[in-house]
C-alpha positions in Angstrom: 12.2 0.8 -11.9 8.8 0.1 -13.4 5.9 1.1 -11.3 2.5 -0.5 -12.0 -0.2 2.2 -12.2 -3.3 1.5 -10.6 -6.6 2.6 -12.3 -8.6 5.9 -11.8 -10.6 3.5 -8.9 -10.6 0.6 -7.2 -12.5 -2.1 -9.9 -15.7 -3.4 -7.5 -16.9 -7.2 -8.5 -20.4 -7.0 -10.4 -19.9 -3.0 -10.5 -21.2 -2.8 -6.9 -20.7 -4.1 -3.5 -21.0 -8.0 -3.3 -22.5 -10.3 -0.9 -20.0 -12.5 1.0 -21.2 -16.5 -0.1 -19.1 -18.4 2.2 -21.1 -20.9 4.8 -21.4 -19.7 8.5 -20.3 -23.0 10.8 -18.1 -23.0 13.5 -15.0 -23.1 12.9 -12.9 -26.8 13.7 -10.7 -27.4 10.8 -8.0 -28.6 13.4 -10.0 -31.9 14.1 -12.3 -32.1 11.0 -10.3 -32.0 8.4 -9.4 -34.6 6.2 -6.0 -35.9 5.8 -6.1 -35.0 1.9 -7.3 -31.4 2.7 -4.5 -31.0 5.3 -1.8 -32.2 2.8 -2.9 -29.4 0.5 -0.4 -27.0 -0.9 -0.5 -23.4 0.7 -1.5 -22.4 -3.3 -4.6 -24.1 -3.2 -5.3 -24.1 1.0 -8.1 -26.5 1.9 -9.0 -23.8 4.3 -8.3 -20.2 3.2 -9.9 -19.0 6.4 -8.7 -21.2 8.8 -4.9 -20.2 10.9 -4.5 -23.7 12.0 -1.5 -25.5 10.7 1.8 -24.4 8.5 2.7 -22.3 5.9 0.7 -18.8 5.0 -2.8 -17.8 4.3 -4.0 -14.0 2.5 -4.7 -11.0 4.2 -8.2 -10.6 3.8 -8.8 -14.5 5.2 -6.9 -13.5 8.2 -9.1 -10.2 9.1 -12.1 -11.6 8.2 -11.9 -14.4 10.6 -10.4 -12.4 13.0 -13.3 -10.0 12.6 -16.1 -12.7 12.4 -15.2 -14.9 15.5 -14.0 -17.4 13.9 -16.7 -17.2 11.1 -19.4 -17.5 13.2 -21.0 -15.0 11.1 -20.8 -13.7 7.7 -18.3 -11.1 7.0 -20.9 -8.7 4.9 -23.1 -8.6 8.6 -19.6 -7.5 10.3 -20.5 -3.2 10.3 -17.5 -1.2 8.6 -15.7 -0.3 12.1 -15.1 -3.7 13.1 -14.1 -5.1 9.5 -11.8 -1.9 10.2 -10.5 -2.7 13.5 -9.3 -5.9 12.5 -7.2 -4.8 9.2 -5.9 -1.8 11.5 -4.9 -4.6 14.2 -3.4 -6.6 11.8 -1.5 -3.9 10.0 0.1 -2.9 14.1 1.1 -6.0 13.9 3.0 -5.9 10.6 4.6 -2.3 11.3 6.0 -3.5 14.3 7.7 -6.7 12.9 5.6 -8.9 15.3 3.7 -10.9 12.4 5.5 -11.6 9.0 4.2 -11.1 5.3 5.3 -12.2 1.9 4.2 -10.9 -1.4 4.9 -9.8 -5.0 7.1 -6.6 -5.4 6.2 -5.5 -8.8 8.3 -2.5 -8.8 11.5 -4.7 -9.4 13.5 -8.1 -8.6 12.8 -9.6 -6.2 8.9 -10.6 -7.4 8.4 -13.1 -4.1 9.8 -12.0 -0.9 8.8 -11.0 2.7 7.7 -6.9 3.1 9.7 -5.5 5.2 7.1 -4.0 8.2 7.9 -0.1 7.4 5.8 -0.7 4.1 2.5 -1.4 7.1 3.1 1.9 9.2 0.7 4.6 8.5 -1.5 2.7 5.7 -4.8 3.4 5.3 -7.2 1.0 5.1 -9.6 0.5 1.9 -12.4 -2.7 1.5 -13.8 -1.8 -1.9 -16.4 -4.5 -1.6 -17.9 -2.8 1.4 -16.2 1.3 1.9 -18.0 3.8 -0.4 -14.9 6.4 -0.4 -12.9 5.9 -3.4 -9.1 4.8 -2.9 -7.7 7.6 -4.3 -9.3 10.3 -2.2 -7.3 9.3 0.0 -3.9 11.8 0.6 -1.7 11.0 -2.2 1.7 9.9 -0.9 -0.4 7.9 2.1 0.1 4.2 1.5 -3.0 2.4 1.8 -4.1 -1.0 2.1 -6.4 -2.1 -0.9 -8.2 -5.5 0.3 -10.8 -7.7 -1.4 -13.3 -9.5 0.8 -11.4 -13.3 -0.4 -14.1 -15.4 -2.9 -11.6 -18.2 -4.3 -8.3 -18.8 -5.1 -8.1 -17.9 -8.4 -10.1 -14.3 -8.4 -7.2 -13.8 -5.3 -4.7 -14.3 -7.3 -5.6 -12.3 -10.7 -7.2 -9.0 -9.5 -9.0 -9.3 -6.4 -6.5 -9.9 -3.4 -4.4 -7.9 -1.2 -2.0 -5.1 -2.3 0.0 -1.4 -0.5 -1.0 0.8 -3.2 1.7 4.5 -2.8 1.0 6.9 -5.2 -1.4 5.5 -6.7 0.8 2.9 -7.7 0.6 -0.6 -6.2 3.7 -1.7 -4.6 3.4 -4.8 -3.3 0.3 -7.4 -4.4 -1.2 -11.3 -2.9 0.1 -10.3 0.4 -0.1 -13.2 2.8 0.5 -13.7 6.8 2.2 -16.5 8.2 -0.2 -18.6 10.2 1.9 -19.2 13.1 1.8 -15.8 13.9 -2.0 -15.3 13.5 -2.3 -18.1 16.1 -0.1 -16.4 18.5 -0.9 -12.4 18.3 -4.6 -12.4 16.6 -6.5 -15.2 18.3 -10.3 -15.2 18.6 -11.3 -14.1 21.8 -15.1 -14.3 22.9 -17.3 -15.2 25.5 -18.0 -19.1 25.9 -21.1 -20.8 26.6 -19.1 -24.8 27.1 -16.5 -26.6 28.4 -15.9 -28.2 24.9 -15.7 -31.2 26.7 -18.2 -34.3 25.0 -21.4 -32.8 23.2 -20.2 -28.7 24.5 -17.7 -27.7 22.0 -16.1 -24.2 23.2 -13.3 -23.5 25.2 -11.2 -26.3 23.6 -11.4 -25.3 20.4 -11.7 -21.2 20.8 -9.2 -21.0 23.6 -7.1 -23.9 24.9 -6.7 -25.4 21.0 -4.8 -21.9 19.8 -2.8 -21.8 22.9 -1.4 -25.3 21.9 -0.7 -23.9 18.6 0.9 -21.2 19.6 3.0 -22.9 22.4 3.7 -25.6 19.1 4.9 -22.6 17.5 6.9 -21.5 20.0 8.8 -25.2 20.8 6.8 -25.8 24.4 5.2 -28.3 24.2 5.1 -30.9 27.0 6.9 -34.1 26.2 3.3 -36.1 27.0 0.2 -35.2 26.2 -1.0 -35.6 29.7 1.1 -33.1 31.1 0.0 -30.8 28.1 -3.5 -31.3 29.6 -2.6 -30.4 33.1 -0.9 -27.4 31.2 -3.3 -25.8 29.5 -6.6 -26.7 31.6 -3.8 -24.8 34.6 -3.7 -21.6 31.8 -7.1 -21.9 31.3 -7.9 -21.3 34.8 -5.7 -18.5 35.2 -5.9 -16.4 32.2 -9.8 -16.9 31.9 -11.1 -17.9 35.0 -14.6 -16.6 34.1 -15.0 -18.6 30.9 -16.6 -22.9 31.2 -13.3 -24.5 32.9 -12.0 -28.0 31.0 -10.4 -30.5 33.9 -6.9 -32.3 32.6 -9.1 -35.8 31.5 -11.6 -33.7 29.3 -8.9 -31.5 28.0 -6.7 -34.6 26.9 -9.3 -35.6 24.9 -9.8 -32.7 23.7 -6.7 -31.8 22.1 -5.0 -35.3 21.3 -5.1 -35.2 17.2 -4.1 -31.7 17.7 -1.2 -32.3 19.7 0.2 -35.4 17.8 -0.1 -33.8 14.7 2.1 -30.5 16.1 4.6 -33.2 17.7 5.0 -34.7 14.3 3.5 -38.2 15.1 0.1 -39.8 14.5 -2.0 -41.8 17.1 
């Protein structure tokens, strides 16, 4: 069994820590999309960042928008123990089976397959755009988690993406998380200043539009989308009383392409 071995360090982009270049904007890919950028194969996302809709997206998308809000700011302003937080919630998540990952085993057959969640526990975490420790001072039979701040597709896939390095030897590489599971265990959580009702988008889209996901995920839906309203502007008042509420009427609106779309249908 062939092992690849990883180099004396971690290679760094430019020879140093790199500034993130991807645009700050709030986050609405579930109702701004275009129909050509949703049809786009998981190998070339129209989104990397965003959790909304099927199939997978890499690691390092799914911590930094977990980590940024949503992207509401750049990742590079995030400081080192949040970017941290988020990769060591993320990898809880793995070790105990409630999230899913594929990726390449390059220590034998198979080369594509999903990792089973003991490869997550104990792993330490390493961001050589942003950590100054090298990888390898870290103890040697420790798995850690080697992750890239994500730049495009292509730099992902050849060098700069997501691996469990043991031994200084990586194990597994282009590690991805299902987005269906990001939805429903690692959804952005902040304070709201809106409704997201006309001209105030908040709540909708940052708290009753992932709840819809994740109840599309999980096959409970409501058979009309005005009783989804009443649903989720009801779990809106419980669960965050505090936050803008969104009445049924506003909410409907709100979350109609969304729900059609998960129900398989267009309006």
């Amino acid at each position: 069994m062939a092992l690849v071995n990883s180099s004396a360090v971690a290679p760094r982009r430019n020879g140093a820590k790199r500034t993130i270049g991807y645009r700050v904007r709030e986050l609405d890919m579930h109702t701004n999309a275009t129909a050509s950028e949703r049809e786009k194969t998981d190998d070339e996302p129209a989104e990397p960042f965003s959790p909304y809709g099927e199939g997978y997206m890499p690691l390092t998308c799914a911590a930094q928008w977990h980590a940024t809000n949503g992207l509401r700011v750049p990742f590079d302003r995030i400081g080192r123990k949040a970017r941290h937080e988020s990769y060591r919630k993320i990898l809880e998540l793995l070790a105990s089976g409630k999230i899913a990952a594929v990726g390449d085993n390059v220590t034998g057959p198979p080369k594509n397959g999903e990792i089973p969640p003991y490869e997550f526990a104990d792993c330490a975490i390493h961001l050589p755009d942003f950590d100054e420790v090298d990888a390898w001072e870290y103890v040697e039979d420790q798995p850690v988690l080697l992750s890239y701040a994500y730049d495009d597709m292509e730099a992902w896939r050849d060098l700069f993406d997501d691996q469990i390095i043991r031994g200084r030897c990586t194990i597994w590489r282009r590690i991805k998380l299902r987005k269906a599971d990001i939805i429903a265990h690692l959804q952005v959580q902040q304070r709201m200043r809106g409704s997201g009702g006309p001209g105030r988008p908040t709540s909708i889209p940052n708290l009753i539009i992932p709840e819809l996901l994740r109840r599309s995920a999980e096959n409970q839906l409501e058979q009309t989308l005005a009783a989804e309203a009443r649903v989720l502007s009801a779990w809106l008042a419980k669960e965050y009383p505090a936050e803008p509420q969104v009445k049924p009427r506003p909410c409907e609106i709100g979350i109609r392409h969304v729900y059609w779309k998960a129900r398989g249908r267009s309006k």
